[in-house]
C-alpha positions in Angstrom: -32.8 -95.9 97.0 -33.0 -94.2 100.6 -30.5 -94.4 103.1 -31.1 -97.0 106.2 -32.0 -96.0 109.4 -28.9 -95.1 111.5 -29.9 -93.9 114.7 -33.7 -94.1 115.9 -35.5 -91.3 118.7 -38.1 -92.8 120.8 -40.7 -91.3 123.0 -41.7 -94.1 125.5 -41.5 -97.4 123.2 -41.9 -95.3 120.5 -40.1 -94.1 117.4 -40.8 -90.6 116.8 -37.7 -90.0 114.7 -35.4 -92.0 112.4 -32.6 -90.9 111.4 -31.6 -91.8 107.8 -27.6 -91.6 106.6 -24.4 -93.3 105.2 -21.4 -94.6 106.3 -18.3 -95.4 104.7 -15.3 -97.1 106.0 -12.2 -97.6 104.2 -8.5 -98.9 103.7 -5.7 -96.3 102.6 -6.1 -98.3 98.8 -9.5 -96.8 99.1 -11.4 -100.3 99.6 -14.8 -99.9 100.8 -14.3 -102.6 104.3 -17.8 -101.7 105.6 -20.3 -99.3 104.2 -23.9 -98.4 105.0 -26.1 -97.0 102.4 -24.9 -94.5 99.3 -21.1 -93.6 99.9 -20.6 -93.0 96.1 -23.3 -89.8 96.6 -21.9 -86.8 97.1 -21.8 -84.6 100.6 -20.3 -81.8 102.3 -18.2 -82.3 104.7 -17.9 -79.5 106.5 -15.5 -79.1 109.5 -14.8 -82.8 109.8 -12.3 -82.6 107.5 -10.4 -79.7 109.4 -7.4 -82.3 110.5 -6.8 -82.3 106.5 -7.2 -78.8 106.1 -4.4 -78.1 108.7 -1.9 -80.4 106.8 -0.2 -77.1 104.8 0.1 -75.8 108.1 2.9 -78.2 109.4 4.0 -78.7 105.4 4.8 -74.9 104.1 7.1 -75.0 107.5 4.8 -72.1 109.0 4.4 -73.7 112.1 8.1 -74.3 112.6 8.9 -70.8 111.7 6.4 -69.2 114.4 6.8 -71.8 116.7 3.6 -73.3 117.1 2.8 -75.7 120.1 0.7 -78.0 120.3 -2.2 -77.2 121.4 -2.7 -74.2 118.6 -1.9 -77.1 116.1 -4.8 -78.9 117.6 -6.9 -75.6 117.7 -6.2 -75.2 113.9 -8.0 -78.4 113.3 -11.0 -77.9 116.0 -14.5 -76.8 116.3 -14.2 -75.0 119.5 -16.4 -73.8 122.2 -14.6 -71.0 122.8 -14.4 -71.2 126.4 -11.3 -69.1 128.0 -8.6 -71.5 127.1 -10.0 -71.6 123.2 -10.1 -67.7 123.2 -6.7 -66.8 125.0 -5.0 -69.5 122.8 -6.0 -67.7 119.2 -5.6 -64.3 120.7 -1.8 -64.9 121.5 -1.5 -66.9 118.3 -2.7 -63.9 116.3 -1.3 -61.8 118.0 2.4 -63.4 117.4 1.9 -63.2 113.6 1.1 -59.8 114.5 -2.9 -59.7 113.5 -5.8 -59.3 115.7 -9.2 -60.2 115.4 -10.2 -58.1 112.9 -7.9 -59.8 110.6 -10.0 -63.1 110.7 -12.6 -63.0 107.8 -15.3 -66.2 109.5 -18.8 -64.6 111.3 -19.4 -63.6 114.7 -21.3 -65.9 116.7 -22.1 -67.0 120.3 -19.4 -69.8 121.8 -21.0 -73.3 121.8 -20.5 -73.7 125.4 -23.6 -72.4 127.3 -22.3 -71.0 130.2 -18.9 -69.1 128.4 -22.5 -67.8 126.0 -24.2 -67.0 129.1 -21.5 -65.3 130.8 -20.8 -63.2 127.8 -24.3 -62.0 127.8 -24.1 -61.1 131.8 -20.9 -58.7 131.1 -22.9 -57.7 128.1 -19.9 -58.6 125.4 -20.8 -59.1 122.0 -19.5 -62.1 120.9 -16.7 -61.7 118.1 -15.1 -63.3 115.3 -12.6 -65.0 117.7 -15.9 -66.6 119.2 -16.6 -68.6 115.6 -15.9 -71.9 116.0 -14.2 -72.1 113.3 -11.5 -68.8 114.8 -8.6 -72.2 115.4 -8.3 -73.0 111.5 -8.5 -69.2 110.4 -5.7 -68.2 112.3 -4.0 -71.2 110.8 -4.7 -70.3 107.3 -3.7 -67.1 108.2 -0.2 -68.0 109.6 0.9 -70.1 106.2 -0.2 -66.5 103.8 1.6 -64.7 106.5 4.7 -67.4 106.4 4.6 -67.4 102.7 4.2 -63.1 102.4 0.8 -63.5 100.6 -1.9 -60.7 100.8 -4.0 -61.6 104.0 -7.2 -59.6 102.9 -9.5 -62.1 101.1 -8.0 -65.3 102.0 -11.5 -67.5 102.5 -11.7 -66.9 98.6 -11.8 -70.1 96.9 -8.8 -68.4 94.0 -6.8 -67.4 97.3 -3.6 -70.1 97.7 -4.9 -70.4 101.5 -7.9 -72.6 99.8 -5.9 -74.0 97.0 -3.5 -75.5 98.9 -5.6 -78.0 101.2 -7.9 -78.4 97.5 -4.0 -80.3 96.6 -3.9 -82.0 99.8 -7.2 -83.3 100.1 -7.3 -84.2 96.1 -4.3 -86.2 96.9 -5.5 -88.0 99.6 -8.9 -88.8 98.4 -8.1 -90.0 95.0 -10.1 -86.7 93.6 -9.6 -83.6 91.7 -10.9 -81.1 93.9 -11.5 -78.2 91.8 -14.1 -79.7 89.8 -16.6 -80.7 92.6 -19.9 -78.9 93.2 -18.9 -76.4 95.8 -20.3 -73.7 98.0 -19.7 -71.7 101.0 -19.1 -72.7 104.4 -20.8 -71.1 107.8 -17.4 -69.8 108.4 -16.9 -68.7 105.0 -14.7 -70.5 103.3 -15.4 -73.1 99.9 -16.9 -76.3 100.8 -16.7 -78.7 98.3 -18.9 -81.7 98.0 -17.4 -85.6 97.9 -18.8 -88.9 98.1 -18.2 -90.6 102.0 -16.1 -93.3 100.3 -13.1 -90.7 99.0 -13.4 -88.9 102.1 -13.0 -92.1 104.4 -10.1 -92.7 102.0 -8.1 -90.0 102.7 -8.8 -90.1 106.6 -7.6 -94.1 106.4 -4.4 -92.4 104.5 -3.4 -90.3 107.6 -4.4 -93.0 109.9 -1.6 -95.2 108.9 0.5 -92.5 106.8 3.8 -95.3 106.1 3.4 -95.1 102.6 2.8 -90.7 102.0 5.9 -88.9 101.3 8.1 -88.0 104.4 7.1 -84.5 105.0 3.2 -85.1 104.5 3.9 -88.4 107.0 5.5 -86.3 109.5 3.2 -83.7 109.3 0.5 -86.3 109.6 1.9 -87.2 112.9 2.6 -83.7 114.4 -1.3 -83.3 113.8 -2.8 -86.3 115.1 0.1 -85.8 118.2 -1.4 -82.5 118.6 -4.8 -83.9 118.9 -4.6 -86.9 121.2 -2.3 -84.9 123.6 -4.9 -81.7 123.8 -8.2 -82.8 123.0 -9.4 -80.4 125.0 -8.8 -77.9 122.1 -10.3 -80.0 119.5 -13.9 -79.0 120.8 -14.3 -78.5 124.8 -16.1 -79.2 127.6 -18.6 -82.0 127.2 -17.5 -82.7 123.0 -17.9 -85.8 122.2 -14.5 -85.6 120.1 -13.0 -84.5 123.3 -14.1 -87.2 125.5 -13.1 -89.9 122.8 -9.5 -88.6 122.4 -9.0 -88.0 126.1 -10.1 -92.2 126.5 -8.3 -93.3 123.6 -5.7 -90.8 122.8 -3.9 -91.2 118.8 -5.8 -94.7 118.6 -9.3 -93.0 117.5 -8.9 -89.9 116.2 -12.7 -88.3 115.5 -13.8 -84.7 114.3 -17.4 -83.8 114.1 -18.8 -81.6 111.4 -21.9 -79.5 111.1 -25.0 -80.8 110.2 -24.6 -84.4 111.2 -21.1 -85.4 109.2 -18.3 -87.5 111.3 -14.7 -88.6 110.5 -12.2 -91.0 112.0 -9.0 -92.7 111.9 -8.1 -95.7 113.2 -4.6 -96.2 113.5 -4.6 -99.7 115.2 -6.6 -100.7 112.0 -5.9 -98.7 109.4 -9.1 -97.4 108.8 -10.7 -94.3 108.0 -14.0 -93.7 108.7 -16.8 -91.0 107.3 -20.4 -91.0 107.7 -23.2 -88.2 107.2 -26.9 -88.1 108.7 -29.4 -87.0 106.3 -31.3 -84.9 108.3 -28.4 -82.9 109.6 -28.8 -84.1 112.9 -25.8 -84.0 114.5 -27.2 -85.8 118.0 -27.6 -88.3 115.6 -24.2 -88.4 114.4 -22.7 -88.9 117.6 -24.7 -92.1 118.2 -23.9 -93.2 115.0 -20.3 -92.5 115.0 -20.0 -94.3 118.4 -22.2 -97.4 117.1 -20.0 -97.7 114.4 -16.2 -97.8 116.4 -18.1 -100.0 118.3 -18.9 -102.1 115.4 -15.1 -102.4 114.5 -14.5 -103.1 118.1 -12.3 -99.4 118.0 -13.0 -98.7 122.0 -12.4 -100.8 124.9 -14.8 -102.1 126.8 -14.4 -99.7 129.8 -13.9 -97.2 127.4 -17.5 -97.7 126.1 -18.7 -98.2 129.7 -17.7 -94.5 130.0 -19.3 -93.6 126.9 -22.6 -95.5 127.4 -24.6 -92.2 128.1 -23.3 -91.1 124.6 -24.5 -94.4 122.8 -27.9 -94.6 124.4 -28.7 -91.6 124.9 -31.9 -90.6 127.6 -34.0 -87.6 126.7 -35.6 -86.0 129.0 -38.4 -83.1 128.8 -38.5 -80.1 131.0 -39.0 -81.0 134.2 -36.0 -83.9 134.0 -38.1 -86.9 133.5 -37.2 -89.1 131.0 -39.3 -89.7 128.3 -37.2 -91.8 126.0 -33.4 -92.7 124.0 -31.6 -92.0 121.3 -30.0 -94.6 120.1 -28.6 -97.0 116.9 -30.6 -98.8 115.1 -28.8 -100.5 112.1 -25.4 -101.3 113.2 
């Protein structure tokens, strides 16, 4: 059985595109509250789940014992664009656990943000592994080996206890065993491991109202999601969509994107947890869908989703800035 049609592109009045995918929305028992298309199937989640991921973090007390603020709690769980604040932020963390750059074991690759790309390219840098997207939850898997006196070489193996430690927290969470899930490698390196949309909106609806975990993996809970609403900023950068929902609605929607086309969110107001995945990979798409559907639960305000009404309809336009046509929902 296909997936419905999330989110259609049109050119003129018509649809060039749809855009097929799943979304699952559940209670911390796990009940499925709302749920378009196959949420039992299987999918990676990719960087949505980084807010997870960053749990042994706060837990193994390796934040406390290097001091960590804030905002590079927030970085540990982003997908930054690695503008100057993103960059100067992991350097001095690094560099306080006294590692560098070379230490980190993701890719190189160009920041997300156009003009920090562009201006890279002018002053003829080549972009480095602190420039990976992905530099924020490194360093913070990084920090915990360091914390804990583990060897640092290798730790994006899936056998290294940086990986096996949010495997336990995520298994817990979602009601799964972890370790045997089809898995493979992220873009930044480390294991991915693919889970149906259901156990993953599980555990997100588990951290959105966190009353009934145990009191250290509640109040590290809360030190996370703290971390994100008060420095969204970090979470992704200028012109995110997970930035500009945070910075409207601030711990009440708590959203993470994730590559090709996956979104999370928690709910605290309503104690819901929310995961959904395009097909295609689209992740243009995913941002209309995730906004259809915390729209569909009634998650924003109303001026919130006046502000946001760019980001829910969104106008495409060709090369010489006319408009040609929208993206927008089509099945919520």
């Amino acid at each position: 059985m296909s997936n419905p049609v999330l989110v259609n592109t049109l050119r003129g009045e018509v649809i060039e595109n749809r855009h097929r995918g799943a979304i699952a929305v559940c209670d911390p028992r796990g009940r499925l509250v709302h749920a378009w298309g196959e949420v039992d199937a299987p999918v990676y989640p990719r960087s949505a789940i980084k807010p997870l991921q960053a749990l042994p973090l706060v837990e193994s007390g390796a934040a406390d014992h290097f001091q960590l603020t804030d905002a590079e709690i927030a970085l540990a769980c982003s997908s930054h664009n690695a503008e100057t604040a993103h960059i100067d932020t992991v350097q001095s963390w690094l560099a306080r656990i006294n590692l560098d750059e070379n230490a980190l074991e993701c890719g190189a690759h160009a920041p997300l943000h156009a003009k920090t790309a562009e201006s890279l390219l002018i002053s003829h840098i080549a972009p480095g592994r602190i420039h990976n997207n992905c530099s924020g939850k490194h360093t913070g898997m990084l920090t915990i080996s360091r914390f804990l006196d583990e060897d640092i070489q290798g730790y994006i193996e899936r056998e290294h206890p940086a990986q096996q430690r949010w495997f336990d927290v995520l298994g817990e969470l979602a009601d799964m065993d972890m370790r045997s899930l089809p898995w493979s490698r992220d873009g930044c390196g480390i294991p991915v491991i693919a889970m149906p949309l259901k156990a993953i909106a599980t555990a997100f609806a588990r951290i959105a109202v966190p009353d009934n975990l145990p009191t250290a993996r509640g109040n590290a809970v809360d030190r996370i999601t703290t971390a994100m609403a008060s420095h969204p900023f970090m979470v992704a950068g200028t012109g995110r969509l997970c930035t500009q929902i945070m910075e409207l609605t601030g711990r009440r929607v708590i959203v993470k994107t994730g590559a090709d086309g996956v979104y999370t969110a928690m709910l605290r107001d309503q104690g819901l947890g929310i995961a959904l995945k395009i097909d295609d990979g689209t992740g243009l798409a995913a941002e209309v869908a995730i906004l259809a559907v915390l729209n569909h639960l009634q998650a924003l305000h109303g001026d919130e989703m006046d502000q946001l009404a760019e980001r829910c309809r969104v106008p495409i336009l060709n090369t010489r800035g006319v408009l040609t046509g929208y993206r927008e929902p089509a099945a919520l």
